[in-house]
mmCIF file as Biopython writes it, N, C-alpha, C and O atoms, coordinates in Angstrom:
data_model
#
loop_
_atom_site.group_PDB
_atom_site.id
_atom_site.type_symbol
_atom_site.label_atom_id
_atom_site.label_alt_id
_atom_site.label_comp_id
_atom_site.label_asym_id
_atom_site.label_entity_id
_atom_site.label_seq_id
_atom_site.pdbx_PDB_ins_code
_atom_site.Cartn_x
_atom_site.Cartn_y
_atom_site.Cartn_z
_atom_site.occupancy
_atom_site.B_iso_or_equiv
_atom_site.auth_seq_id
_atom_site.auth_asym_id
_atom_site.pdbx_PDB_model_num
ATOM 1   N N  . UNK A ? 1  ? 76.146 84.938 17.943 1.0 0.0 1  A 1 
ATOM 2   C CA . UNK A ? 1  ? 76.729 84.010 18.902 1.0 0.0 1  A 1 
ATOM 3   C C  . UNK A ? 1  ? 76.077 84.179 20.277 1.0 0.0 1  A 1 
ATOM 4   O O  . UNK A ? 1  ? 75.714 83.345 21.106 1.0 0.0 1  A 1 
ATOM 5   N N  . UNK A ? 2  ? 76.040 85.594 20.261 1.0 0.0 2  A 1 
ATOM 6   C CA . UNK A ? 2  ? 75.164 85.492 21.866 1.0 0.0 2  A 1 
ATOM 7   C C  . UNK A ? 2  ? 73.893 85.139 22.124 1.0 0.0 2  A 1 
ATOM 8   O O  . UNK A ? 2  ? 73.483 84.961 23.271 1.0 0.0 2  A 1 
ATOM 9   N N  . UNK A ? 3  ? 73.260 85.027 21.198 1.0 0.0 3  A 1 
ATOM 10  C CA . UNK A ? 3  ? 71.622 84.810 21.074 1.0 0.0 3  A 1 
ATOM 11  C C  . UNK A ? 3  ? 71.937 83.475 21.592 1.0 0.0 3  A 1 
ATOM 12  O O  . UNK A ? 3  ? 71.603 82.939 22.648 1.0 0.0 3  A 1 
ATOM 13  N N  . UNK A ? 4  ? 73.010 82.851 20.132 1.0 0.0 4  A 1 
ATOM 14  C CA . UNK A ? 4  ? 72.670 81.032 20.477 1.0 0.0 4  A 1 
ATOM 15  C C  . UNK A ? 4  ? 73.066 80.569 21.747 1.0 0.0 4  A 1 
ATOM 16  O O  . UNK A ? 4  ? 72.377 79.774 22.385 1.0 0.0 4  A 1 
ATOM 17  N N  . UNK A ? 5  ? 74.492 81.170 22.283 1.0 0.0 5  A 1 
ATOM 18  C CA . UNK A ? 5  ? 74.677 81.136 24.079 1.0 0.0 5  A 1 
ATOM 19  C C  . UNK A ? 5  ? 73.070 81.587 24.603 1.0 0.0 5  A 1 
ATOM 20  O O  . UNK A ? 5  ? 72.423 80.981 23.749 1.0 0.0 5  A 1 
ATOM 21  N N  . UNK A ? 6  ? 72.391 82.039 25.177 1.0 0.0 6  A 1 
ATOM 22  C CA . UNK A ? 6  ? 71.407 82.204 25.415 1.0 0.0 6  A 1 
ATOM 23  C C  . UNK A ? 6  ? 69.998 81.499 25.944 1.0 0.0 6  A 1 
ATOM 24  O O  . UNK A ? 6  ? 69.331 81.442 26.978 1.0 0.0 6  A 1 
ATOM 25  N N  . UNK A ? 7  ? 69.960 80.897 24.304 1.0 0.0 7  A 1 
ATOM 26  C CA . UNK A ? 7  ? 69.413 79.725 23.907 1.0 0.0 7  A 1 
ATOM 27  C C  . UNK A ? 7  ? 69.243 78.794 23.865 1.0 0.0 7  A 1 
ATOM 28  O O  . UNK A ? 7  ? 68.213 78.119 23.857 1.0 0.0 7  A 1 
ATOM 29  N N  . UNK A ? 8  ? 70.978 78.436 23.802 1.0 0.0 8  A 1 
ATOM 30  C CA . UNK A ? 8  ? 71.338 76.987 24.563 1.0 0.0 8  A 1 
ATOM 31  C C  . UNK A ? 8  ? 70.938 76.830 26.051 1.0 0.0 8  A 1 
ATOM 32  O O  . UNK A ? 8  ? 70.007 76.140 26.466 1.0 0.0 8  A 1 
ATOM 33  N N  . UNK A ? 9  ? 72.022 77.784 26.989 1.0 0.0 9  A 1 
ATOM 34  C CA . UNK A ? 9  ? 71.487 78.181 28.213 1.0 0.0 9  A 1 
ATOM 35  C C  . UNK A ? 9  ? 70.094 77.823 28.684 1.0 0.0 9  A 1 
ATOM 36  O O  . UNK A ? 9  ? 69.891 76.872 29.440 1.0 0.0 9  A 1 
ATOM 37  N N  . UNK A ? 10 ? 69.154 78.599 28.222 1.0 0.0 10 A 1 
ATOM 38  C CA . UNK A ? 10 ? 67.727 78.533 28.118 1.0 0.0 10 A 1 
ATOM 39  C C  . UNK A ? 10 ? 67.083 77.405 28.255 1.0 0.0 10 A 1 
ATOM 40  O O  . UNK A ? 10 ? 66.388 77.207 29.252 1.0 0.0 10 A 1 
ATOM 41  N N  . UNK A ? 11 ? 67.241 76.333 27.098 1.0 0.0 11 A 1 
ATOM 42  C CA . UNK A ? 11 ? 66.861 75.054 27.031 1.0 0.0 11 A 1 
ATOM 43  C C  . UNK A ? 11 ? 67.498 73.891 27.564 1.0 0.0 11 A 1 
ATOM 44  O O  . UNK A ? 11 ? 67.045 72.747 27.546 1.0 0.0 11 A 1 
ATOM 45  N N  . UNK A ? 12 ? 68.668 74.307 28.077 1.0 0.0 12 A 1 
ATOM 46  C CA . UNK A ? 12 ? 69.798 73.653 28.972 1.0 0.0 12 A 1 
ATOM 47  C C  . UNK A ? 12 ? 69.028 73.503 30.337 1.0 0.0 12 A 1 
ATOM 48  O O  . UNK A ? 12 ? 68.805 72.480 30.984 1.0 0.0 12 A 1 
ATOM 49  N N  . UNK A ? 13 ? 68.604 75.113 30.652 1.0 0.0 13 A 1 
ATOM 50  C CA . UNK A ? 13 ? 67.847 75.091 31.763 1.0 0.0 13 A 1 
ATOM 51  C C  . UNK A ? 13 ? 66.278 74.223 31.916 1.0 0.0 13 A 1 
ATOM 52  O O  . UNK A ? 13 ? 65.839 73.586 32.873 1.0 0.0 13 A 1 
ATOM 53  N N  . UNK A ? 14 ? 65.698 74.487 30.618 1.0 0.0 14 A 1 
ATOM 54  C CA . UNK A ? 14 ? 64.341 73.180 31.211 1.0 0.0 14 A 1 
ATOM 55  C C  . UNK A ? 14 ? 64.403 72.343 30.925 1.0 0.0 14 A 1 
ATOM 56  O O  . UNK A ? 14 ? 63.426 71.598 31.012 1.0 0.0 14 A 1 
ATOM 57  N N  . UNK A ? 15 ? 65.507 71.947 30.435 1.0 0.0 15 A 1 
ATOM 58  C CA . UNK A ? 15 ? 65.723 70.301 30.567 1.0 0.0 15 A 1 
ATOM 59  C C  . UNK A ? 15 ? 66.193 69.898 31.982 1.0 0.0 15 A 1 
ATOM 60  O O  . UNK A ? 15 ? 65.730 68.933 32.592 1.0 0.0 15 A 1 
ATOM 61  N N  . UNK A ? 16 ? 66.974 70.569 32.361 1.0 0.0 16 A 1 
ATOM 62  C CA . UNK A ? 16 ? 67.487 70.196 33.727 1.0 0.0 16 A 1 
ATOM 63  C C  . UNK A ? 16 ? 66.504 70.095 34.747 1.0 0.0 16 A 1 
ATOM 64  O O  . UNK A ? 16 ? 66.403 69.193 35.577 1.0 0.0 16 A 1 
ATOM 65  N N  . UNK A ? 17 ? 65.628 71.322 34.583 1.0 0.0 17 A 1 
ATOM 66  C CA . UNK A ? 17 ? 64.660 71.867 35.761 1.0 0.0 17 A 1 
ATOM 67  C C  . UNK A ? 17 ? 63.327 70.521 35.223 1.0 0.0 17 A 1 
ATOM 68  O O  . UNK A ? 17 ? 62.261 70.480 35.837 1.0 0.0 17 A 1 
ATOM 69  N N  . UNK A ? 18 ? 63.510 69.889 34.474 1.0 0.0 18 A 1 
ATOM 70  C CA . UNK A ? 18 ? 62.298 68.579 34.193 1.0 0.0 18 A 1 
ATOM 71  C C  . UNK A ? 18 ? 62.996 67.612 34.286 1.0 0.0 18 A 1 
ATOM 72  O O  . UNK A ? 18 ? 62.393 66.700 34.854 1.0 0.0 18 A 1 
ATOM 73  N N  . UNK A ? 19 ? 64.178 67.313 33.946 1.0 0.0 19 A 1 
ATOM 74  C CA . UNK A ? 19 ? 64.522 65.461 33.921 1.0 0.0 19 A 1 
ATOM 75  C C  . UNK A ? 19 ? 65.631 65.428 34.874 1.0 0.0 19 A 1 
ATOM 76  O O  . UNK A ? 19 ? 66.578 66.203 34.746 1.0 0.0 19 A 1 
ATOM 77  N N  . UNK A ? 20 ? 65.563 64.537 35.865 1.0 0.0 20 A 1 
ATOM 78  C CA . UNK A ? 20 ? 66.012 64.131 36.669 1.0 0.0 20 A 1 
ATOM 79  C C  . UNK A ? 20 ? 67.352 63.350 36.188 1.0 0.0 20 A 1 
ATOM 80  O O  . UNK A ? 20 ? 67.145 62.267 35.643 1.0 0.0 20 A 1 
ATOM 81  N N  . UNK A ? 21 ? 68.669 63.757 36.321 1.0 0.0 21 A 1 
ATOM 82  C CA . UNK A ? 21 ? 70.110 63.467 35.398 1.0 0.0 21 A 1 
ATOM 83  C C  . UNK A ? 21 ? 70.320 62.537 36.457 1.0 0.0 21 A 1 
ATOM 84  O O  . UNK A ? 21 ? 70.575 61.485 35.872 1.0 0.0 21 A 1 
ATOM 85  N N  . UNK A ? 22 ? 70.353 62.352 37.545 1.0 0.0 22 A 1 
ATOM 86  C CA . UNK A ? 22 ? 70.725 61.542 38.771 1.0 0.0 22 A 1 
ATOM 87  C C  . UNK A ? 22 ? 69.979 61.353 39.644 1.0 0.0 22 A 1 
ATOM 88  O O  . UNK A ? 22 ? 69.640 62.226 40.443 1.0 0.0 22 A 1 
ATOM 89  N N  . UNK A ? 23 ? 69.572 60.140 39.656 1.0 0.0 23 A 1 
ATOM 90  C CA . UNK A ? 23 ? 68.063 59.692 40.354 1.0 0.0 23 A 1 
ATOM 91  C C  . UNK A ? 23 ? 68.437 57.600 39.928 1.0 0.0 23 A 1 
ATOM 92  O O  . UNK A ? 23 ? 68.744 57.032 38.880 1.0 0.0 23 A 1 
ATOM 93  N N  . UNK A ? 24 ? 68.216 57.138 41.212 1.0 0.0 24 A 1 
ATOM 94  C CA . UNK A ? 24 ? 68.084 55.631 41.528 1.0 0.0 24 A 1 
ATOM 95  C C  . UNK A ? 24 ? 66.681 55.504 40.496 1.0 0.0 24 A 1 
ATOM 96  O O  . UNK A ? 24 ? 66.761 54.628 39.635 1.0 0.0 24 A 1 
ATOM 97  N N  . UNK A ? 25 ? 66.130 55.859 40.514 1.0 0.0 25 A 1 
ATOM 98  C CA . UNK A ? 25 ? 64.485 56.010 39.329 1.0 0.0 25 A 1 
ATOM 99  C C  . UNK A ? 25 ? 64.542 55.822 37.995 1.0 0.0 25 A 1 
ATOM 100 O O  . UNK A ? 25 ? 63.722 55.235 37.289 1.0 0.0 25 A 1 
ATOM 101 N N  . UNK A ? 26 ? 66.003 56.583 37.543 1.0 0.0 26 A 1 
ATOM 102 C CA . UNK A ? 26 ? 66.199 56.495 36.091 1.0 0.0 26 A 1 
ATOM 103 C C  . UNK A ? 26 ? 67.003 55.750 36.002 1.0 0.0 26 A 1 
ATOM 104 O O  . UNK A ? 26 ? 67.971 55.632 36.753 1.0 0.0 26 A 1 
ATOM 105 N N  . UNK A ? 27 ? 66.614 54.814 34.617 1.0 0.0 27 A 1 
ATOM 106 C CA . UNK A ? 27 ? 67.219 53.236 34.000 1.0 0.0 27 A 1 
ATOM 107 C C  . UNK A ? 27 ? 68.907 54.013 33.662 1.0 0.0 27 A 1 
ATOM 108 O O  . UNK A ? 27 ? 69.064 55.171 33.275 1.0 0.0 27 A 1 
ATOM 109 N N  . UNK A ? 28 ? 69.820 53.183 33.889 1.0 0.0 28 A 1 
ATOM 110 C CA . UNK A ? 28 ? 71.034 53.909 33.560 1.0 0.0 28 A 1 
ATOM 111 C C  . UNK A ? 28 ? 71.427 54.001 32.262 1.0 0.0 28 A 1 
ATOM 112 O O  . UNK A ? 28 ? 72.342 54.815 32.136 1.0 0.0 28 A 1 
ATOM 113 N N  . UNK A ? 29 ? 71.174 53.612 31.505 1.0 0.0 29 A 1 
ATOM 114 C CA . UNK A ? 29 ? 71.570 53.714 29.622 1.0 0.0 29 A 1 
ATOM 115 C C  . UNK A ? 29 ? 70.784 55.301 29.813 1.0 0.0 29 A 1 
ATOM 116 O O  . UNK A ? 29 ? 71.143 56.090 28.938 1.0 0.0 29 A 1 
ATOM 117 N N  . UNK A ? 30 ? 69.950 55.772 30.647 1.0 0.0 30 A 1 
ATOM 118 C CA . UNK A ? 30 ? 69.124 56.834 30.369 1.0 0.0 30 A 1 
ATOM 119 C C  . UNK A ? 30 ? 70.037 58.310 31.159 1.0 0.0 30 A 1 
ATOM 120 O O  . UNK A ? 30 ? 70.173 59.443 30.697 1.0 0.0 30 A 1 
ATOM 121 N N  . UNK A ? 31 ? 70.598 57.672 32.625 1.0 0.0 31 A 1 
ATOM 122 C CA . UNK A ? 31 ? 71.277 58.628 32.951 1.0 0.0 31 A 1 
ATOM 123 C C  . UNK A ? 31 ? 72.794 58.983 32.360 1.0 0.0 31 A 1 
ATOM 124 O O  . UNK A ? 31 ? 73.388 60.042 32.558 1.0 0.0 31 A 1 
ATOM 125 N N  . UNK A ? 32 ? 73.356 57.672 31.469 1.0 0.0 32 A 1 
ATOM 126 C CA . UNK A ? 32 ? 74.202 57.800 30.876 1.0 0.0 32 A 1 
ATOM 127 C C  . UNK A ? 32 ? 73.840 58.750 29.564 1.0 0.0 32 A 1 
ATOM 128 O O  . UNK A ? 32 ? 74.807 59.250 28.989 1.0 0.0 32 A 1 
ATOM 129 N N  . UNK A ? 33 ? 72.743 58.984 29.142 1.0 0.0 33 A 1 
ATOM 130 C CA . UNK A ? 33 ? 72.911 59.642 28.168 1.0 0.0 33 A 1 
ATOM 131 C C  . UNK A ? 33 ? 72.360 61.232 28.161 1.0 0.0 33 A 1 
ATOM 132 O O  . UNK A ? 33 ? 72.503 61.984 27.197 1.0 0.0 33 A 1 
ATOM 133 N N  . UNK A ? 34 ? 71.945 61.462 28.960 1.0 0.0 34 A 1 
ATOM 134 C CA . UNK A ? 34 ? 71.481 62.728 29.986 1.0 0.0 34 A 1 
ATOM 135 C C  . UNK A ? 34 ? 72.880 63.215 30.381 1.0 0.0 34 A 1 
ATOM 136 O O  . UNK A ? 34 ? 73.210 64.390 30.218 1.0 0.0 34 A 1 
ATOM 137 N N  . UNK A ? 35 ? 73.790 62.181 30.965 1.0 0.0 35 A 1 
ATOM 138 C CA . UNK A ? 35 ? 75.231 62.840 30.991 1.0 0.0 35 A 1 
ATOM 139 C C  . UNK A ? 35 ? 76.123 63.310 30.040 1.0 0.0 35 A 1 
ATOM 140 O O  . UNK A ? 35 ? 77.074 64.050 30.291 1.0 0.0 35 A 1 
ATOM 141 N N  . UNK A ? 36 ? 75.846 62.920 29.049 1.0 0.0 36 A 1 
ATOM 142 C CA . UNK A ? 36 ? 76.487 62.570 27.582 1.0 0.0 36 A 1 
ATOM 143 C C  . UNK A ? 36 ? 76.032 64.590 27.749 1.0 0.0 36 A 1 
ATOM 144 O O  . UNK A ? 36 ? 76.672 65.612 27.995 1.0 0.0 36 A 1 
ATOM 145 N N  . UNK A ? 37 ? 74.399 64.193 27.397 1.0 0.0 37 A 1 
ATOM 146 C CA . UNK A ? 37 ? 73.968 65.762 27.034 1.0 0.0 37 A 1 
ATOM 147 C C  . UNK A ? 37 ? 74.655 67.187 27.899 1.0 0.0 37 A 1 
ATOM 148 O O  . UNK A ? 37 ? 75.232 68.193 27.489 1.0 0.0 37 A 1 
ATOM 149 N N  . UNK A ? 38 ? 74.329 66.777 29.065 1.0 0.0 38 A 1 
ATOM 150 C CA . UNK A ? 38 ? 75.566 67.625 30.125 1.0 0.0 38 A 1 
ATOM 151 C C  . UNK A ? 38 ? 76.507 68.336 29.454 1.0 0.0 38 A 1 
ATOM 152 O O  . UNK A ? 38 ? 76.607 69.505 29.083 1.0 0.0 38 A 1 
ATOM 153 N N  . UNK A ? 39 ? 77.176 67.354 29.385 1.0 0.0 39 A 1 
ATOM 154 C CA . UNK A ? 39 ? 78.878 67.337 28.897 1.0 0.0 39 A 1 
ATOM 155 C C  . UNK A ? 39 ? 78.864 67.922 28.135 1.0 0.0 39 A 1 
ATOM 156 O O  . UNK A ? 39 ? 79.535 68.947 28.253 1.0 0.0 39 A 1 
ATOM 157 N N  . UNK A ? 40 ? 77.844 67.636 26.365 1.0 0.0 40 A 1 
ATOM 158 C CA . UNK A ? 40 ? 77.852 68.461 25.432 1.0 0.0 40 A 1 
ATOM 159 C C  . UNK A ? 40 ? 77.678 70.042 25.466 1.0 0.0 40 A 1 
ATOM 160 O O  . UNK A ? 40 ? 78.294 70.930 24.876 1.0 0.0 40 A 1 
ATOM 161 N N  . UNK A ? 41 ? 76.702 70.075 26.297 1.0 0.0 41 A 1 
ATOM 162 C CA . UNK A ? 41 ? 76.045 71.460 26.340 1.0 0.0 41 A 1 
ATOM 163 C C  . UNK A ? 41 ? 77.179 72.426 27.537 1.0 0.0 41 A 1 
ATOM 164 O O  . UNK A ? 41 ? 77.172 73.656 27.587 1.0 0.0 41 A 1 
ATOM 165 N N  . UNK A ? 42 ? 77.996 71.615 28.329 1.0 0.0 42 A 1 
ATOM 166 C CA . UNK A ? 42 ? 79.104 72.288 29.146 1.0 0.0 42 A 1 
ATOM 167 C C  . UNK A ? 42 ? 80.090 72.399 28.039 1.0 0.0 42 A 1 
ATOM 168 O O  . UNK A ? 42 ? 80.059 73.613 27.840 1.0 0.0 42 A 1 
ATOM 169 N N  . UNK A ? 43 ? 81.071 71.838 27.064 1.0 0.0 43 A 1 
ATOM 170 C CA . UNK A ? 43 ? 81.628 71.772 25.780 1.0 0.0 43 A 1 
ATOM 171 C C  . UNK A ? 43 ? 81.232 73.393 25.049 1.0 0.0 43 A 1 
ATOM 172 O O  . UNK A ? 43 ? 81.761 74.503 25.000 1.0 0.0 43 A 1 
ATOM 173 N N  . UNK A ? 44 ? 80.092 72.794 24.594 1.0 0.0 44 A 1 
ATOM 174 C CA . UNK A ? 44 ? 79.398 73.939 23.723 1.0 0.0 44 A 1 
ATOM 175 C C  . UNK A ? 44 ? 79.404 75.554 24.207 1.0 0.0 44 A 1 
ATOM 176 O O  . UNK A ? 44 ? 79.725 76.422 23.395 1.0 0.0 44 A 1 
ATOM 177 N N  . UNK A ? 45 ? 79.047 75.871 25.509 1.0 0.0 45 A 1 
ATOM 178 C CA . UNK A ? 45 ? 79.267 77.188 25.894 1.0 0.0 45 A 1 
ATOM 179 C C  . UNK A ? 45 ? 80.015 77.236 26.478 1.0 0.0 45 A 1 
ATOM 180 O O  . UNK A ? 45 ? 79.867 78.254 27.155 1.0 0.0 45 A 1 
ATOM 181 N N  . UNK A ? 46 ? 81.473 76.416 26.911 1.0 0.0 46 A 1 
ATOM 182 C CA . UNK A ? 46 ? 82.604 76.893 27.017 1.0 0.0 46 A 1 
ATOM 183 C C  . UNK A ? 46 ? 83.183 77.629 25.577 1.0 0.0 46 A 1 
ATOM 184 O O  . UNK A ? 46 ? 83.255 78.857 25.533 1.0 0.0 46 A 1 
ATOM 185 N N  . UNK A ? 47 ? 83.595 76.775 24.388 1.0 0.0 47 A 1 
ATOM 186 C CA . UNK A ? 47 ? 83.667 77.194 23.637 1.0 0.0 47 A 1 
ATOM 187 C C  . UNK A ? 47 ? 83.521 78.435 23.295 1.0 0.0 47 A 1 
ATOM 188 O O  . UNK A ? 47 ? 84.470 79.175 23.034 1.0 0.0 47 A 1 
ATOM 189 N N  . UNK A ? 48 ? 81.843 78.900 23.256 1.0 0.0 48 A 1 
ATOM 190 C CA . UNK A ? 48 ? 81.242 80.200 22.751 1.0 0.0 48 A 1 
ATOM 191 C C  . UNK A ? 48 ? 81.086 81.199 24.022 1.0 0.0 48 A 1 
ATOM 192 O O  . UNK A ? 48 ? 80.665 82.353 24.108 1.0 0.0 48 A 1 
ATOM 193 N N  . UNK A ? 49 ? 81.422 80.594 24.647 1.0 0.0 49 A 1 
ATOM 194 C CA . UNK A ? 49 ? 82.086 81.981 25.784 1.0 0.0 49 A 1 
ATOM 195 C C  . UNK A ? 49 ? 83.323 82.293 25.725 1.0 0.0 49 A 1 
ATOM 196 O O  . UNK A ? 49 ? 83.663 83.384 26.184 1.0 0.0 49 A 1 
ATOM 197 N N  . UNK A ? 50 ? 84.271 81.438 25.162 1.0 0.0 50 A 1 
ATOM 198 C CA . UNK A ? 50 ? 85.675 81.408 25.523 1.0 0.0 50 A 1 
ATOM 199 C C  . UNK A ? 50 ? 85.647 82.623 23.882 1.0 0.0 50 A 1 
ATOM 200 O O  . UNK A ? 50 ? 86.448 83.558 23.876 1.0 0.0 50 A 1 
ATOM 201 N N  . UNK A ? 51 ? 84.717 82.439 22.704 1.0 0.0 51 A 1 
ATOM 202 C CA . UNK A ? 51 ? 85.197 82.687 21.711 1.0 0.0 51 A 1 
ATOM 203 C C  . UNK A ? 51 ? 84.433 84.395 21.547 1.0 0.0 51 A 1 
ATOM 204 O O  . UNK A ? 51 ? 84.733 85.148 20.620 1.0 0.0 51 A 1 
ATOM 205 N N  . UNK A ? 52 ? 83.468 84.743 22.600 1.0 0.0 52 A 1 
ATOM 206 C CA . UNK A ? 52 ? 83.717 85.665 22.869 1.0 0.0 52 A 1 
ATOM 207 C C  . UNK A ? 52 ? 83.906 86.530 24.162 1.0 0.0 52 A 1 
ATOM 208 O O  . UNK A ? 52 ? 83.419 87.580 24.583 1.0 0.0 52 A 1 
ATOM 209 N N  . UNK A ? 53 ? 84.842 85.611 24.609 1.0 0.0 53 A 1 
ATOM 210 C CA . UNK A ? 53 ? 86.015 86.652 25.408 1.0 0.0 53 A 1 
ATOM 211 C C  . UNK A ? 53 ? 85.552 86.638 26.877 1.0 0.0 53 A 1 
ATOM 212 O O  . UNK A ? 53 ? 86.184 87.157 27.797 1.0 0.0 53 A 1 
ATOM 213 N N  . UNK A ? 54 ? 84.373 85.984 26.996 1.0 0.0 54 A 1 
ATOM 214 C CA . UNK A ? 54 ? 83.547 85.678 29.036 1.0 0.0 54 A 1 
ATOM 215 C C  . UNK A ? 54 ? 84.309 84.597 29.222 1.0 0.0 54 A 1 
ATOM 216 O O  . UNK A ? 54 ? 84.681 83.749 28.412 1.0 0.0 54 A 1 
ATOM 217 N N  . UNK A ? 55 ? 84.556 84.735 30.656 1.0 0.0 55 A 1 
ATOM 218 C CA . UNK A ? 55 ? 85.055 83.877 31.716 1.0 0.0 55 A 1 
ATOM 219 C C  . UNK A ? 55 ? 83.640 83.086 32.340 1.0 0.0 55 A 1 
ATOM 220 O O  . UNK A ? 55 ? 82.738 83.628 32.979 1.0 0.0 55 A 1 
ATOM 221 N N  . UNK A ? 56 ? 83.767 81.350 31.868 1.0 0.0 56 A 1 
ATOM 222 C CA . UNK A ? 56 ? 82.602 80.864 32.494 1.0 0.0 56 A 1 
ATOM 223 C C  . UNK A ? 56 ? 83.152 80.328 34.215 1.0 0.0 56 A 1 
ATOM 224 O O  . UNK A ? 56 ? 84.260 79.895 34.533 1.0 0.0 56 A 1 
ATOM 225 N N  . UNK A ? 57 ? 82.375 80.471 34.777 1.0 0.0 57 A 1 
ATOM 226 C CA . UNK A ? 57 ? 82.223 80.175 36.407 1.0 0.0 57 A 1 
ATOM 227 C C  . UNK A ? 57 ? 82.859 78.121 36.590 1.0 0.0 57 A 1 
ATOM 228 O O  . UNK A ? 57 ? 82.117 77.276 36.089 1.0 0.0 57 A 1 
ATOM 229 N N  . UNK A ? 58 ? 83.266 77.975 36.811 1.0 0.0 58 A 1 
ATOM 230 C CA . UNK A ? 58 ? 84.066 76.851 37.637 1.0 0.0 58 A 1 
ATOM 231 C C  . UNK A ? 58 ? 83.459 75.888 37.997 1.0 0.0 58 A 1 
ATOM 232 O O  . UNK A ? 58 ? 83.638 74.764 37.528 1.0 0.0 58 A 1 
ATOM 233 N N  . UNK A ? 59 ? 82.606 76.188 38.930 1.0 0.0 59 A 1 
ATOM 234 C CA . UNK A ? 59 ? 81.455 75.975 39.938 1.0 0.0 59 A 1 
ATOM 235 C C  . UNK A ? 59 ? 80.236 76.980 40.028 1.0 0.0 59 A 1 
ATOM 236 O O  . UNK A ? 59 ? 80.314 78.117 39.562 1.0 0.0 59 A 1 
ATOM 237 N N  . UNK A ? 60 ? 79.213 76.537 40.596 1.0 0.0 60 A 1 
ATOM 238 C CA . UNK A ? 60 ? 78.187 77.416 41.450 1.0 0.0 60 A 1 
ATOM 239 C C  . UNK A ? 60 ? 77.692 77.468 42.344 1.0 0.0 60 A 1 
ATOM 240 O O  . UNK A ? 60 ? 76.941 78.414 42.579 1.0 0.0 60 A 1 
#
């Protein structure tokens, strides 16, 4: 479980650090679904933090 927290994390991060989620630039069916991904991947390691036993951060 912790690897895949990790991992996710990981690739969570260069996606973010390359595609622009909120930007006048990107067509909106595109930032709508970049949000979609967000959401999932905030979902997903709540979950697998919650299931082993870390407190995820609120904010940053």
């Amino acid at each position: 479980m912790t690897n895949w927290v990790r991992l996710l994390a990981g690739e969570f991060h260069g996606f973010y650090h390359d595609c622009r989620v909120l930007s006048d630039e990107v067509p909106p069916e595109l930032t709508q679904a970049r949000l979609w991904l967000v959401e999932g991947v905030q979902i997903g390691l709540a979950i697998a933090l919650d299931l082993l036993g870390v407190r995820a951060p609120e904010a940053m």
